[in-house]
Every structure is written in C-alpha cells, then in structure tokens.
N, C-alpha and C positions, 0 to 999 in steps of 0.2 A: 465875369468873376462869379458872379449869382448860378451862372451853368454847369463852371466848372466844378461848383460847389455840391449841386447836387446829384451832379456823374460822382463823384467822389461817393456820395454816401446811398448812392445805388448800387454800385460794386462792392461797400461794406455791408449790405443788407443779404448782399447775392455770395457774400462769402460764408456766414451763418447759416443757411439753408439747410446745411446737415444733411444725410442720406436719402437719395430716392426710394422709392421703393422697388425700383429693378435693380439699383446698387445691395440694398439691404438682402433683397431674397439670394443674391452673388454671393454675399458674404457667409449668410446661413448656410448655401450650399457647399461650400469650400469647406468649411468648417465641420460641416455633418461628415463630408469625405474623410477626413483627417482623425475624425473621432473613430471614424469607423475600422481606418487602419490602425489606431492606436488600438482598440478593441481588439483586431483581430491579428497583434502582432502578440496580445499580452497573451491571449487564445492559444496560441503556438509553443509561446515558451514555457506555458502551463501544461500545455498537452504532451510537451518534454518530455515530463514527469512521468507520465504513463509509460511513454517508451521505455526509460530507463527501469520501470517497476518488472516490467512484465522482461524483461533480460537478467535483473536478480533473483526475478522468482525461478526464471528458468536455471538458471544456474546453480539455485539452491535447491529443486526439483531435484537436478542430475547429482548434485552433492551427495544427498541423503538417501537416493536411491542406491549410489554406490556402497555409501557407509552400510546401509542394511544390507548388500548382500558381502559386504566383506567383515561385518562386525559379527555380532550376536544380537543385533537390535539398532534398532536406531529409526526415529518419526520424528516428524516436525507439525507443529502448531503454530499458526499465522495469527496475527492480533493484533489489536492496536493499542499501544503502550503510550499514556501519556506523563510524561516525565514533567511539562509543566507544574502540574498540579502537585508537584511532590515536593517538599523542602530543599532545602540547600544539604541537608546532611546525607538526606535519600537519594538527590540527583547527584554526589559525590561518588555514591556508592556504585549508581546507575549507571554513569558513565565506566566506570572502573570496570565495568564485564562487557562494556560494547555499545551501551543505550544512553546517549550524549543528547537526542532531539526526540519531540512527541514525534509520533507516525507509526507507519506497520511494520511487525517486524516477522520474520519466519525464526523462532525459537526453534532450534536443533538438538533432539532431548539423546543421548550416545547413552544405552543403556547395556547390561550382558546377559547371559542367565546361566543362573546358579546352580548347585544341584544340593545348595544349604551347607555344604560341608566349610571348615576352618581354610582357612587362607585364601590363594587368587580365586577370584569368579573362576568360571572353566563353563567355555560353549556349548553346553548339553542341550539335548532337544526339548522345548517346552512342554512338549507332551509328556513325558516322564512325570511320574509322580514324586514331588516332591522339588522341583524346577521350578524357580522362581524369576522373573525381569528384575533385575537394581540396576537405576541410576552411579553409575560407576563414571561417568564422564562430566555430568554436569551437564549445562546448559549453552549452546552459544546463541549469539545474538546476532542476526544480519538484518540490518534496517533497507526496505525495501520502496518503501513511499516514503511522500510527507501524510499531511491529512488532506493536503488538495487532491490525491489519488481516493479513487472508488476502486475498490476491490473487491469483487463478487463472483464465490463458487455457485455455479447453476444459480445464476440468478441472486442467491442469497447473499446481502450486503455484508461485511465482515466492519463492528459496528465497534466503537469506543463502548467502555464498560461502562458507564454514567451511572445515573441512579436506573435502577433496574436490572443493569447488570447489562453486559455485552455479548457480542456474538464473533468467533471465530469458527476454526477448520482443522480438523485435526489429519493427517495424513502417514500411513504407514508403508511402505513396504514389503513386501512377500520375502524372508532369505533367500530360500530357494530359485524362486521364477523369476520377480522382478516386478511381479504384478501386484497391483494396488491390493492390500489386505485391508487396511482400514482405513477408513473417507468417511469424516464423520464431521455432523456442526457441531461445535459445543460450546457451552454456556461459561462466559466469564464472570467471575466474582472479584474483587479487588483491580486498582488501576497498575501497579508496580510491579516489580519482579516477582512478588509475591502473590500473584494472581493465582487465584486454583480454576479447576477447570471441570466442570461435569460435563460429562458423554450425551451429546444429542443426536438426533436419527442419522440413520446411515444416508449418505447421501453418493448416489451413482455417478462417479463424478466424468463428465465428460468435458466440461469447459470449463474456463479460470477468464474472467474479465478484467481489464485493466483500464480505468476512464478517467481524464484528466482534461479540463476546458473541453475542447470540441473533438478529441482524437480518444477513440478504445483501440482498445490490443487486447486480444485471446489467446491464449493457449489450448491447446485441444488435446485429450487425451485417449488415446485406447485401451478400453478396458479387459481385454485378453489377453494385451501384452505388457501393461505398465506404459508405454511410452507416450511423449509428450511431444507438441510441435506448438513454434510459434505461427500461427495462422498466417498467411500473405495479405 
C-alpha cells in the first residue's frame, strides 16, 4: 500500500514537469515559421496596391494624353488628398466630385483657349496674342493609391500637404506631337479640393515608381516621343 502510494505521487510530480527545453525551442520555431508567413502573406496583399496604382496611373497617362491632343488643353497633377482630416460637410462635398478616401489622386484639369472674344471658347493657337487657357471643364478626380503606396517621379516622393506644405507632379501634354510639354514638381498648399499649387523645377521625367510592402512597379517614359511603358 505504502508503494503504491508513492508510484502514484511520482507520476503526479512527473506530470507537472512543464516543457523541455528541446520541446520549448520546437515550439518557438514553429511559431517564428508562422509568423513569418503571416508577415509575408500581409507583404503581398499590400504590395497589391502598387500593382493596381501603377495600372491607373497608366490608364490615366493614356487618358489625358488623348484628351490633349483631341481637346485644346488638358494636364494632370498627382497628389495626395487627405479627406480624413476634413469635416463631415467638406467630405460631403469631397465625395460628391469622386474623392470618398484619403490617398493619391491624378486630378485631370480639361482646359480650352480662347481668343477673349464673347461666347464658346474656340481652339485658337496659344501663341496668338491675346489666347488665353480657361478651365472650361473642371476637374476630375481618379484615385490611384491608398497612402500605403509610395509614389515617386525620378526619385522624388509625391508627399501629403502637412504642415509645410506638400509635394506633387505636374504633367502636360504637347497638342501636336504627343510629347511631354510640361513635367514639373510643385508645391502644394492646402489639404482639400481646394489645394493651389505653385510650379517647381522642371523635372526630365523618365521614370514613375510605384512601392507597396515588398513589390515596386515603374513605368518608363520616352521623351522624344511622349510614350510610356509599364516596365517587366
């Protein structure tokens, strides 16, 4: 009885025992494995984003290259519009022209030129004196990222207007040729529709980058003929 008594409270001693330390270091490595795929699964659906950015930006590329050589004008500026920070009455209005979520957006300015006279604009040559560009179409809005995309022409980040003020891209069209007339960074003031925008250096532009978790996309441009590719 006295034997059996203390087999009995050797096998509840030997049940307590808790982890080895070749079980424990098993368990941490299983675990590190698992983390590492959860990392690198959220890496993928983030890197998504880029994919999908650098396929609107191209499509709003070929847009707006069209519009300018079938309109009398027409450029686009890239930027990052944050809608959070704007009221309920302002994100009312925001959404109401196309801008529903913070993120980048390629703004499509449909402009004509004039020759100053009474009634319809009429597509005169700029150079004439007395030709003027007016906004006759407005503005659209096509949302391109969120803000987990990095978007950077030659390098230069395209940056939220914060305090200091922000950085976008200005890009024009040639009527004529097709070829890039204006590639310019410039300086944002205000975060809302109502953003203005000063002209900063000319920038040569040859690349557009798109980076999201672990994945870039580029687009590449030629500058003697206007055209764009999305890189392989």
């Amino acid at each position: 009885m006295l034997r059996l008594s203390s087999k009995i409270n050797r096998t509840k001693k030997g049940d307590n025992r808790g982890l080895s330390i070749v079980e424990l270091i098993i368990v941490i490595a299983i675990m590190s494995v698992l983390l590492g795929l959860l990392g690198l699964s959220i890496n993928m659906l983030v890197g998504a984003e880029a994919k999908q950015a650098v396929k609107k930006m191209d499509a709003q590329l070929n847009d707006v290259k069209t519009g300018a050589m079938t309109r009398a004008s027409e450029y686009m500026v890239v930027r990052y519009i944050d809608v959070d920070a704007a009221n309920k009455a302002t994100q009312k209005a925001m959404a109401e022209q196309g801008v529903d979520k913070s993120g980048f957006y390629a703004e499509k300015h449909i402009s004509t030129i004039t020759n100053g006279d009474a009634g319809s604009p009429a597509p005169t040559d700029p150079a004439v004196a007395g030709s003027v560009k007016v906004d006759y179409g407005g503005v659209e809005y096509t949302r391109i990222g969120s803000k987990k995309v990095e978007i950077k022409v030659e390098g230069n980040e395209i940056t939220a207007a914060d305090v200091g003020g922000g950085t976008g891209y200005k890009l024009e069209y040639d009527r004529k040729t097709g070829r890039i007339l204006t590639s310019k960074l410039v300086s944002i003031s205000g975060t809302g529709l109502t953003a203005t925008y000063t002209d900063g250096s000319d920038v040569a532009l040859t690349n557009m980058t798109f980076k999201a978790g672990l994945r870039t996309y580029q687009i590449d441009f030629s500058a003697s003929t206007g055209k764009h590719t999305i890189a392989k």
